[in-house]
N, C-alpha and C positions, 0 to 999 in steps of 0.2 A: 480108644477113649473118645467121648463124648463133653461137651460143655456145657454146661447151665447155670446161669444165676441164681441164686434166692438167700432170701435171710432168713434163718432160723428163728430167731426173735420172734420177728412180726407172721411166722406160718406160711412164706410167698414166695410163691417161684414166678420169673417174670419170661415172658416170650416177646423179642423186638426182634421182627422179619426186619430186611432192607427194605429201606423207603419211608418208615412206618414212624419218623423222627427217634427212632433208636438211640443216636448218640444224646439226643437231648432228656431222653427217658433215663441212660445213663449218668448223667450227669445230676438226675433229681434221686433216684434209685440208691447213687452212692452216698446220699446224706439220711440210709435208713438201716444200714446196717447187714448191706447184701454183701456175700463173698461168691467168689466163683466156682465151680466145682466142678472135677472130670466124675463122667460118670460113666463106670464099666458097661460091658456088655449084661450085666448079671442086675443093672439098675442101683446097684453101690452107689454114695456118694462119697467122692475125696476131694477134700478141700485143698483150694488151692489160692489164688486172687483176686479181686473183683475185676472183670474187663469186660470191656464192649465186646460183645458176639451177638451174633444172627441164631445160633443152635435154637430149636425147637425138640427139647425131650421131656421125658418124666422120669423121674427114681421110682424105686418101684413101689415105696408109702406115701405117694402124689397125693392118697385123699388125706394124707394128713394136711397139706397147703391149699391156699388158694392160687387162683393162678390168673395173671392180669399179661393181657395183649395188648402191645400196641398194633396201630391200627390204621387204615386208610383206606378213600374208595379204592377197586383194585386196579379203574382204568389210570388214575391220579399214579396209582403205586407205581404202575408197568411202562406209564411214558415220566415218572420222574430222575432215572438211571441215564437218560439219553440225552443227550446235545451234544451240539459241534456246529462248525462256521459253515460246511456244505449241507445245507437243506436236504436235497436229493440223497445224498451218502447217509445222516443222520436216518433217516425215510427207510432207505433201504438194510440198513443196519438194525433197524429197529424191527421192521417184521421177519427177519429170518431168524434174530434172536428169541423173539415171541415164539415163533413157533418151534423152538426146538424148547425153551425155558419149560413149558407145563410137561416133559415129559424126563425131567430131570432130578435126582434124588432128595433135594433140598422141597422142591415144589410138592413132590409128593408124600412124602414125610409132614412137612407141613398141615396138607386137608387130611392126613388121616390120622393126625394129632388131636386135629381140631373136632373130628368126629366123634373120637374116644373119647375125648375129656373135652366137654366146653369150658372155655374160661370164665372167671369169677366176676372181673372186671374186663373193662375194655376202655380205652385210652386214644379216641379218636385224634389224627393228626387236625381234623376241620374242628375239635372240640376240647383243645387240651387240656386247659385248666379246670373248664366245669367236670370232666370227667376224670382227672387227677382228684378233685376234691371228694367223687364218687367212693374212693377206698377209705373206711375211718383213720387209721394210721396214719396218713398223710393229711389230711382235712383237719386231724385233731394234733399235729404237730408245731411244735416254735417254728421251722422252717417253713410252712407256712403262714404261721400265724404272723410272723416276721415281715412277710412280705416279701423274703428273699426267693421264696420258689415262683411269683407271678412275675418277680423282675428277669429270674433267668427264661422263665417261657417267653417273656416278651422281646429280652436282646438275643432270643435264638441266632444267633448266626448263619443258621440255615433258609431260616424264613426266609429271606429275601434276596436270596441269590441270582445274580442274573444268569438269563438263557439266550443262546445267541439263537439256535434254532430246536425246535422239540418236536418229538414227532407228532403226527396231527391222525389220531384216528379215522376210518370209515367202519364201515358194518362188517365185514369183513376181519380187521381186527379186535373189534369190539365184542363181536360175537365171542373171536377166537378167546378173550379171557374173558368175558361172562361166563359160556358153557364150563370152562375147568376154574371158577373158582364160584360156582354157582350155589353148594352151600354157605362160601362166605359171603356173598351177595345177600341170602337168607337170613343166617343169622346176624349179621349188623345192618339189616333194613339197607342197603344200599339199591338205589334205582336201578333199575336195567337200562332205562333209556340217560343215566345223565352221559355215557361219554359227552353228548348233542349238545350239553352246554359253556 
């Protein structure tokens, strides 16, 4: 069995990778009437919860829904999973991780998700709110209309986390998740050269 969100309601299946402010997407998600659902190997849906998961699938009458990703540059994505108090250790953990991560069933399932089916929406972490407001269902809700969904993007919890050490890219790793996430690079206009900034 397989996981997925979506609500029935409103036609939407949602996809939140790690990294990608997932829990906070959850947290606005659950005020629109999404439940959770295992989904067989046959593309069946059974309903089950609403809960935070990472799963990346489709049932198999996806063109019935739309489908909204969150989202982040991929170099931001790939060094925001990493800290620790030994610089060096953080450093060296982080590129062996890198290099085994793009060749791992989650990563790859992923871009060939994203190939089959482009998503409807997209939900930048550097663009929250103006692109939350981008889906009408949500744009045209009390819960935003309220001003209660700008307050919880704003006291995100995560936003401002401190980091004792992160890893610090070169070209070398940079290359290494441009090339394998090079049509998401594409499709959300993301620079090739910002790791540099």
């Amino acid at each position: 069995m397989k996981v997925l969100n979506l609500s029935e309601k409103n036609k939407v299946i949602t996809w939140t990778p790690p990294h990608t402010a997932s829990r906070l997407a959850w947290k606005i998600f659950d005020n629109f009437d999404f439940s959770c659902y295992d989904l067989d190997n046959r593309g069946t849906l059974l309903k089950n919860s609403y809960d935070h998961n990472h799963y990346i699938g489709l049932p198999k009458n996806h063109h019935e829904y739309k489908v909204i990703l969150t989202c982040r540059n991929p170099y931001t994505q790939s060094t925001s999973g990493f800290n620790g108090m030994d610089y060096n250790k953080v450093q060296d953990d982080f590129s062996v991780s890198l290099e085994n991560r793009f060749h791992q069933n989650y990563h790859l399932n992923f871009i060939s998700h994203l190939r089959f089916r482009k998503p409807d929406y997209f939900v930048r972490v550097e663009n929250l709110l103006e692109d939350y407001l981008k889906i009408p269902f949500i744009r045209e809700s009390e819960f935003y209309k309220s001003g209660d969904m700008e307050k919880l993007i704003n006291k995100n919890p995560y936003r401002d986390t401190q980091y004792y050490h992160r890893p610090i890219l070169d070209k070398r790793l940079a290359d290494l998740i441009y090339y394998n996430n090079i049509y998401y690079f594409d499709m959300l206009g993301y620079d090739k050269n910002s790791w540099k900034e």
